[in-house]
C-alpha positions, -999 to 999 in steps of 0.1 A, spaced: 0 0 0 14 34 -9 11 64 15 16 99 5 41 117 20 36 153 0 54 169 -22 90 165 -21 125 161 -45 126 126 -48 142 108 -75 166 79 -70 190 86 -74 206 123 -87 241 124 -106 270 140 -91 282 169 -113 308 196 -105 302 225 -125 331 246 -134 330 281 -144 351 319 -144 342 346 -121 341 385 -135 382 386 -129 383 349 -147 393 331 -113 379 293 -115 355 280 -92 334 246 -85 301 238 -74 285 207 -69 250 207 -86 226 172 -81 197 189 -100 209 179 -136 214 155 -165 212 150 -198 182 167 -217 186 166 -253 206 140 -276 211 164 -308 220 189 -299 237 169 -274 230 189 -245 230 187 -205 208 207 -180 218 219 -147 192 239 -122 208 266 -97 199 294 -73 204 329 -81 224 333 -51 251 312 -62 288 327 -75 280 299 -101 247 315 -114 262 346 -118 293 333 -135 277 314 -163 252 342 -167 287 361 -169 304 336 -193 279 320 -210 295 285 -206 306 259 -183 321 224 -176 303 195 -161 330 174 -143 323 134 -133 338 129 -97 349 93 -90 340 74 -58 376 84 -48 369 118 -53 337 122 -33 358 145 -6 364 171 -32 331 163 -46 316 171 -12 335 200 -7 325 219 -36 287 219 -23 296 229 12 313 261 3 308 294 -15 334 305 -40 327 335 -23 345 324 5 376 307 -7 392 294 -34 377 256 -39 405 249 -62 433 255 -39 409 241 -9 408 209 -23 440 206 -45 424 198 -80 439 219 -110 415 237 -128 423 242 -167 411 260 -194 396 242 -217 405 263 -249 367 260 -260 343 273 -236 351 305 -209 351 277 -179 374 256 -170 375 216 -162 389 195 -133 418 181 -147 420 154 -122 382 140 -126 376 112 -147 346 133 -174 343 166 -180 318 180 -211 323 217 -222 294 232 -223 282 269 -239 248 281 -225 223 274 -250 192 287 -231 178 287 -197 148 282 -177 132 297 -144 116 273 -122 107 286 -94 137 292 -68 159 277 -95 169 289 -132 177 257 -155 210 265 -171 209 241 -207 245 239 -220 253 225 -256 278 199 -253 307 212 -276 335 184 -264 336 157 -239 371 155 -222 381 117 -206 407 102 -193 422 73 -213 423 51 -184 386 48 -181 380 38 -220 371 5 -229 383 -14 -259 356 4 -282 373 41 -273 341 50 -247 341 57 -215 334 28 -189 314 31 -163 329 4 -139 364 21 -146 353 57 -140 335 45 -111 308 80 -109 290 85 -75 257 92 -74 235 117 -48 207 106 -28 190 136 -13 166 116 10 193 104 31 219 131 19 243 107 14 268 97 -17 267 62 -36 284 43 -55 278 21 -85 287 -13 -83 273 -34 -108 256 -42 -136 221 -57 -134 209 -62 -170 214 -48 -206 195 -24 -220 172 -27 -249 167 -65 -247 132 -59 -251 120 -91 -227 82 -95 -214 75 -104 -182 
């Protein structure tokens, strides 16, 4: 029997996604963001949901681009980090002692040291609400070649992503797979 229990932000389970970006004086910053995910296959693009209040609101309404960075489970310190403090504040970078770089492309820069990061330009955005939906075009997806599988694509069990539950407000890994996709079976 199901109950109700009202309106809340349930959905098991939420991606983790660092979201680089510049600042007016082009000083990088991180924020973790666990409102997001892929919206659109062509273009291929990726939505993220944020505050006004945020430094990182104001720097891709600044910019007009950012990166979406995949932490992996040995990263979920840094990954933590980045959504406990204001760039306001401090310098995450330096806090946490992952190199930001410029990726060439978009004004934002990546996390050199996480496994994914796609660079993004702002394509359009959204307001819901407290939050504005930020939808970023997918220029480039950067990986690390240590997490490719024999095809050349990125492999989840090597990149080894955590994912956000915000019931318990607690991180998770993924540890295996449970069944293809597309098999098209009936029960």
């Amino acid at each position: 029997m199901k109950i109700s229990i009202g309106k809340k932000t349930i959905l098991f389970t939420h991606p983790v996604l660092i979201i680089g970006s510049y600042d007016m004086d082009f000083n990088p910053d991180i924020a973790a963001v666990a409102w997001g995910g892929i919206c659109c296959s062509e273009p291929p693009s990726v939505a993220i949901s944020l505050r006004k209040s945020r430094l990182t609101y104001e720097n891709i309404m600044l910019n007009k681009a950012f990166t979406v960075n995949i932490p992996s489970r040995e990263q979920v310190g840094s990954a933590d980090y980045s959504g406990v403090y204001s760039g306001r504040d401090e310098d995450k970078f330096a806090a946490t002692g992952l190199t930001p770089v410029n990726s060439g492309i978009v004004s934002a820069p990546y996390i050199k040291e996480y496994p994914l990061s796609m660079l993004c330009k702002l394509s359009h955005t959204i307001e819901i609400g407290i939050h504005t939906q930020f939808i970023g075009e997918i220029l480039d997806v950067l990986v690390n070649d240590d997490i490719l599988n024999e095809e050349g694509l990125p492999d989840i069990s090597k990149a080894r992503p955590i994912i956000y539950d915000s019931v318990s407000r607690s991180y998770f890994g993924i540890d295996e797979m449970i069944s293809k996709a597309y098999i098209r079976v009936k029960k």
